[in-house]
N, C-alpha and C positions, 0 to 999 in steps of 0.2 A: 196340614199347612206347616212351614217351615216357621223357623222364628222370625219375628218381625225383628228387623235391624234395621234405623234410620239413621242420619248422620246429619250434624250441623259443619259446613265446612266454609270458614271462612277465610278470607286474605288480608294478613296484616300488614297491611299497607298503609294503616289513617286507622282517625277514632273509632270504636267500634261503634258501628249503625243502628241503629233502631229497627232497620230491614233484618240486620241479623239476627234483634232480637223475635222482632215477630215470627221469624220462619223457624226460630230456634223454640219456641211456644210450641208452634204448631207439631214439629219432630217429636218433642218431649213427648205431650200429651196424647197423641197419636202412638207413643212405645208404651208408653203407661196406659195405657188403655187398652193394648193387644198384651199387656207382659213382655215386651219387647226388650229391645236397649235403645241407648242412646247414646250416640256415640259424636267424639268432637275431632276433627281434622285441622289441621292448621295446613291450608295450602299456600305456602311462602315459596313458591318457584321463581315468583315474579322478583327475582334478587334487588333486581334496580329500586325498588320500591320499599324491600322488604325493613320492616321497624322492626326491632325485637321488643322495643317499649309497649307496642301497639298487639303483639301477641300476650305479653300480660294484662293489657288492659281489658283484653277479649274473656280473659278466660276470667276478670276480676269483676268483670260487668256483669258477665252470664251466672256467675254462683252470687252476685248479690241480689238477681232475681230470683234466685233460688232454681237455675235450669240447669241442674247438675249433671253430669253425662256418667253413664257406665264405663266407657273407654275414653281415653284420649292422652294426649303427650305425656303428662303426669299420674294416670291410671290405668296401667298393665292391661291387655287385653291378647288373643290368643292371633290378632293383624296388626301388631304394630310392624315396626312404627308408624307413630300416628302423626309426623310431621313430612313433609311430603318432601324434603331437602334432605330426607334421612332416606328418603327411597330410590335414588338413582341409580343402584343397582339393580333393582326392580326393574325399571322402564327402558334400562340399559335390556336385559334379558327379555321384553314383552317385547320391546320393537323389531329386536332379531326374529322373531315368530311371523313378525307381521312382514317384512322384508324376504324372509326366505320362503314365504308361503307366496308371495305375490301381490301380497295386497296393500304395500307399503313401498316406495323408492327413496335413494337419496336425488337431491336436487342442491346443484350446485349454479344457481342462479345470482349473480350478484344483487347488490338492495339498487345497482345503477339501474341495473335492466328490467329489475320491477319497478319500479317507479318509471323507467320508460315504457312500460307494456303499459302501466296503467293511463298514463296520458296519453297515449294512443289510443285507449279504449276509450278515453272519457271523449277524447275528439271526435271519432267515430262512434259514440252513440252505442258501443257496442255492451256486450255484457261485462261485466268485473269482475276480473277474481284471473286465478293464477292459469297461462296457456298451455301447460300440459310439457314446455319445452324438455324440460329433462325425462317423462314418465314413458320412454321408451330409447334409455340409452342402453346399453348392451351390458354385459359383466365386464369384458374387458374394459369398454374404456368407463365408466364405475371405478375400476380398479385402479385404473394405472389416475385419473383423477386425484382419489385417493390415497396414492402413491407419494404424489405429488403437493400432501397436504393440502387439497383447496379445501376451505370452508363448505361445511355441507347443511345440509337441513335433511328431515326426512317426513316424507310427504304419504296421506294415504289416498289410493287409487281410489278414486272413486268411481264405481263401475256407470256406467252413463247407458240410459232408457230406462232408468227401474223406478217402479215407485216403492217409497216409504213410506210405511203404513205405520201407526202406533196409536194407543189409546193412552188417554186422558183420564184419571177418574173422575176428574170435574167437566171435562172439555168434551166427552167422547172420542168419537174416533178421528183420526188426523191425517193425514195422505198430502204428502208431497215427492214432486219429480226429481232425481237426482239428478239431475240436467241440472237444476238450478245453482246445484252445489259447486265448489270448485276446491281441488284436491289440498284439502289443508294439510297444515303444519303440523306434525305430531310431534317430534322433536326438533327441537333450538339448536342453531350450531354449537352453542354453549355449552351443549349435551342434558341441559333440562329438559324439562317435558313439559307442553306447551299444556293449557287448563284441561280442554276438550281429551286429549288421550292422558295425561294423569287422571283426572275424574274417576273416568270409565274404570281405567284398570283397577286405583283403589278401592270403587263401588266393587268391582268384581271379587276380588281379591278380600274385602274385607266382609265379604257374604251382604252388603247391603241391598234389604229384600223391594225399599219403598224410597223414592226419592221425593221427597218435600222438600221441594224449590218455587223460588219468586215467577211470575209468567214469564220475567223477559225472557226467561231459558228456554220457552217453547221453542222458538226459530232454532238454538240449537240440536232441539233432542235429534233429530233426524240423522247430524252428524255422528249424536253420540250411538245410537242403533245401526250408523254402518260398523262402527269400533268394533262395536258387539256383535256382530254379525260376523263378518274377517273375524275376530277370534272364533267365532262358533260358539259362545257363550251365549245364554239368555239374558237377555235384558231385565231390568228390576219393574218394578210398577209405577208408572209418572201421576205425582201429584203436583200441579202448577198454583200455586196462593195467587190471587189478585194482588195486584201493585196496590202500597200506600201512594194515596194521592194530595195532592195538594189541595185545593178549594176549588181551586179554576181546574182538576180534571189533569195536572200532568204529572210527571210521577213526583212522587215527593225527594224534595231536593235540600240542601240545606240555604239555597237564595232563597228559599222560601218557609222555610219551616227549618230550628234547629234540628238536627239529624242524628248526633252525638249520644248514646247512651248517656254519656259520664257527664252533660249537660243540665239532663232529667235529672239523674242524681244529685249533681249536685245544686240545682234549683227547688231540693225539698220536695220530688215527687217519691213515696214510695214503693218501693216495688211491686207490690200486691194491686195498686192503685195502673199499675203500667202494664201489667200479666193483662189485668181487666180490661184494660182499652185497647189493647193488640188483639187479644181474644175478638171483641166485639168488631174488628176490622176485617175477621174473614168467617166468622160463626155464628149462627143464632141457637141459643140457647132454648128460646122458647116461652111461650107466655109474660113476651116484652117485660123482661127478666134483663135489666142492663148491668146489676151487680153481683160478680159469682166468684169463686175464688180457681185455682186450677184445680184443686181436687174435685170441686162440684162439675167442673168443664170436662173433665176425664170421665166424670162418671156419666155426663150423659154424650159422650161426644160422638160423635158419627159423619161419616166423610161427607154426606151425603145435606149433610144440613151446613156443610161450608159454601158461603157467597163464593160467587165467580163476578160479582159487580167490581164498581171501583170506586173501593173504602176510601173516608177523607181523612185524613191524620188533620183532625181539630184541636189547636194545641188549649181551646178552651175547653173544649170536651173533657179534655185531659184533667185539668185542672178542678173542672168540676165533679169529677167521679175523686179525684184524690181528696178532695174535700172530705163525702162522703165516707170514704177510709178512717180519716183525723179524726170525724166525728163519732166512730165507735170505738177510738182506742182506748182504753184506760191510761186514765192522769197523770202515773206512772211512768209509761211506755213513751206518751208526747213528751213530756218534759223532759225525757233521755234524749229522745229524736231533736229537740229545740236545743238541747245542751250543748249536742253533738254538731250540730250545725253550724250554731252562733259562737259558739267558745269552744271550739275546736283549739288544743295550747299550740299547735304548733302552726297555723293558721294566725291566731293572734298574734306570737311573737313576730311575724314578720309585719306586721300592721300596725303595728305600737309604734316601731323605729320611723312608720311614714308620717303620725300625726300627732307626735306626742308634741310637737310644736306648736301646733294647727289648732288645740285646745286647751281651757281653763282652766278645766275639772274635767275630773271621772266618768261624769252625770253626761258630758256630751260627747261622750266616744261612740254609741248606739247612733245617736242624729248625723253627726259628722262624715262616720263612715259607715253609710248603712248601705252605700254603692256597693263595698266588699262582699256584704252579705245577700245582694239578691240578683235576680237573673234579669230583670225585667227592671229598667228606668219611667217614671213618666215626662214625659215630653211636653206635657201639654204646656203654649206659651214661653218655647224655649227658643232665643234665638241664636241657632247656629252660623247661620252663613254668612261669611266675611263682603262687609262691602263692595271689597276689591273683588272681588271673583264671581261669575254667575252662575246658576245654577245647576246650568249642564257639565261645564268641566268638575263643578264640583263634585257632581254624582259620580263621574266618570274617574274621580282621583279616589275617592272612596267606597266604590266598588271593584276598584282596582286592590285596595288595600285589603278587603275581606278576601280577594283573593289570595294574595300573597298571605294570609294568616292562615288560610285553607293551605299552602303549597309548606308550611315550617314544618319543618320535622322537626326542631328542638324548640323551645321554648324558656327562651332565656336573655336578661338583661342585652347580651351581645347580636341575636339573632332578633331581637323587636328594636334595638337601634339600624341595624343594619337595612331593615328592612323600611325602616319610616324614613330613612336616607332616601333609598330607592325611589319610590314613592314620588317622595317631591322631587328628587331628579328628573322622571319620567316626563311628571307634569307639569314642570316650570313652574314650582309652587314655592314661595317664602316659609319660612317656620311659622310666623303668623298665623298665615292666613289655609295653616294646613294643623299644625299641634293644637296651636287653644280650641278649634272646632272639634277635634278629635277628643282633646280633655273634656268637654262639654260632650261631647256624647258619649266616653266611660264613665262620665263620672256625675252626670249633670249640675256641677258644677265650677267655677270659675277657680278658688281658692283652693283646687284640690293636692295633694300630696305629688312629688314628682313625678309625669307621666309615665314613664319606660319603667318605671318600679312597681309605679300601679297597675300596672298593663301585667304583669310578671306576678303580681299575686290575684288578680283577678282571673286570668287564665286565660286561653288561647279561643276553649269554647263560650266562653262569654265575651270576650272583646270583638269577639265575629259576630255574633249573636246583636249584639248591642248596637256595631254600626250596619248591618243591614236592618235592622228595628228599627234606628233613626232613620234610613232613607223611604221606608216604608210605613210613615208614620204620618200623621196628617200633620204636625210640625213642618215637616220638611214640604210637605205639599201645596203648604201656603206662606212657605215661606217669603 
């Protein structure tokens, strides 16, 4: 058997996920368990998108759960690079392969006449996806096209009456028609490379022997197997993890459940405590055995004892396995972890300037501002909603606003004023009767430090956190 090579490959585009930690679990201990590697990709093609903050964040979350990789951007290995915006000469050279062999076109369709083909299909009922219009132009005019500068794309042929066949090691076997398919996008006019053909090539390319991915990716392997196919190359082994789910069964979202790694963290879970309840979302261990560490999980692990059900990310489960943690650490160890937490110096210095007004003495800076310090408000008996306003637009302005905290990419004094502007613009809202509700649900209370400051050291995952907590809270339900 070749070496086992797995890969954690994510896109920094936003906080890193909890999905990516779970699947980043299961790669580890699946390389550790065969002697393998583990290896970390950063796939940042998606430029529109891409954070650089959000790529350190990935790889700052993953070594404080301790899921260290063999290779990756910052550790030499014999495929780099391991940043996928450092490969475009790469994909540059694989797609020529795929183009002169036949199984690849350019397609110079503008975004008009897609979006007219496609309202045409949604009118007629018909099937979606791309008509095929360019995947029989000639070289010449290809060329003189090309000549001419138009925008292009390049599409791969997908050869039509065949079936696609592949195995699952969880799922078994899997067969679909390539009829259903329609001839995707390999390259960007931009000259990137679209997810589905970078994947494939870096899998290939970087000897990756087992692919440990989330299920939603089933629907695409089929694409990713013609790739590999048109190259001639063997496809790797598909491992599909079960979706984290929410309670009610749908996949775990952040309207529903915080999602944020650096949430966990910094809500006082830790890590060993988070390894343990990700583990328990796709493994049974055995002889209802709910607390194990990863080295115990590696020593007994086996594909064959992973769920294919649909785990629920219980954020109490959580909480009460981390208990269990605290309570065996030495005295020691807590009171570093509590030190660390609560009196953080560079944490405090910015929290002193907000309430060194606000209080007496020393004795009630812990009471005053103990919002600073935790993740979680109680609500109970708390009343938010302004006379003036009912209860539906209010939902509606502050669901609005967890989104806009989801859509920041900076997080800062001018980007949280900017944003609570908007906000009430949107919704014909006063500063009243939209900021004091909002300071009562950062802070649950009335007298607290100035909002857009408070907001700014509380954090971006906790002000989101907090106001969809509040609308989902029996507070708000009987209000």
């Amino acid at each position: 058997m070749s070496e086992v090579r797995v890969r954690i490959a994510p896109s920094p585009t936003g906080d890193p996920h909890v999905g990516t930690a779970y699947t980043a679990l299961f790669n580890y201990v699946f390389a550790k368990k065969n002697a393998g590697k583990f290896i970390l990709r950063i796939e940042d093609t998606d430029q529109t998108r891409f954070r650089k903050q959000s790529e350190n964040q990935i790889m700052s979350s993953l070594s404080w759960l301790g899921l260290t990789w063999d290779e990756g951007p910052d550790k030499a290995g014999y495929y780099g690079p391991y940043r996928q915006s450092e490969r475009l000469e790469i994909y540059q050279e694989q797609i020529s392969v795929l183009i002169n062999s036949g199984h690849a076109y350019h397609c110079f369709c503008t975004s008009e006449r897609l979006t007219q083909m496609r309202e045409e299909q949604q009118k007629n009922k018909s099937k979606l996806g791309y008509d095929g219009h360019c995947r029989e132009l000639t070289a010449e005019q290809i060329k003189e096209k090309r000549s001419q500068k138009i925008p292009s794309v390049v599409r791969l042929k997908v050869p039509k009456g065949e079936s696609i066949d592949f195995v699952d090691r969880l799922r078994g076997d899997i067969s679909i028609s390539s009829d259903q398919l329609d001839d995707q996008v390999l390259l960007k006019s931009d000259g990137f490379p679209t997810y589905h053909f970078a994947c494939v090539v870096d899998d290939h390319l970087m000897k990756i022997s087992h692919v440990i991915r989330a299920e939603e990716w089933i629907s695409s392997t089929p694409k990713h197997e013609l790739i590999y196919k048109a190259f001639g190359w063997n496809p790797p082994e598909w491992i599909h993890l079960p979706l984290l789910r929410n309670p009610n069964k749908s996949k775990i979202s952040k309207r529903k459940n915080p999602v944020s790694i650096e949430f966990y963290r910094e809500a006082g879970i830790l890590p060993d405590a988070l390894n343990n309840f990700l583990a328990l979302m796709g493994f049974s261990y055995g002889e209802d055995i709910e607390i194990y560490s990863i080295d115990e999980m590696i020593s007994r692990f086996d594909v064959k004892k992973m769920n294919t059900g649909s785990p629920v990310f219980d954020f109490k489960k959580l909480k009460w396995l981390n208990q269990q943690y605290l309570m065996k650490l030495p005295v020691e160890q807590t009171s570093s972890l509590v030190e660390n937490h609560f009196f953080d110096k560079e944490k405090i210095q910015k929290i002193i300037p907000l309430v060194s007004q606000r209080i007496e003495s020393i004795d009630e800076f812990m009471d005053y501002g103990k919002f600073f310090f935790r993740s979680e408000l109680d609500y109970t008996g708390l009343s938010v909603l302004p006379k003036a306003l009912e209860k539906k637009p209010f939902k509606k302005a502050f669901s609005s606003l967890a989104e806009g905290i989801d859509a920041l990419d900076d997080w800062n004094l001018s980007t949280i004023d900017g944003l609570l502007k908007s906000i009430m613009a949107d919704h014909d809202l006063k500063p009243k009767n939209f900021l004091l509700p909002l300071r009562l649900i950062l802070t649950g209370r009335k007298d607290s430090p100035p909002l857009m400051e408070t907001m700014e050291v509380i954090g971006r995952e906790v002000c989101r956190f907090r106001v969809r907590d509040y609308l989902a809270s029996e507070a708000f339900k009987s209000a």
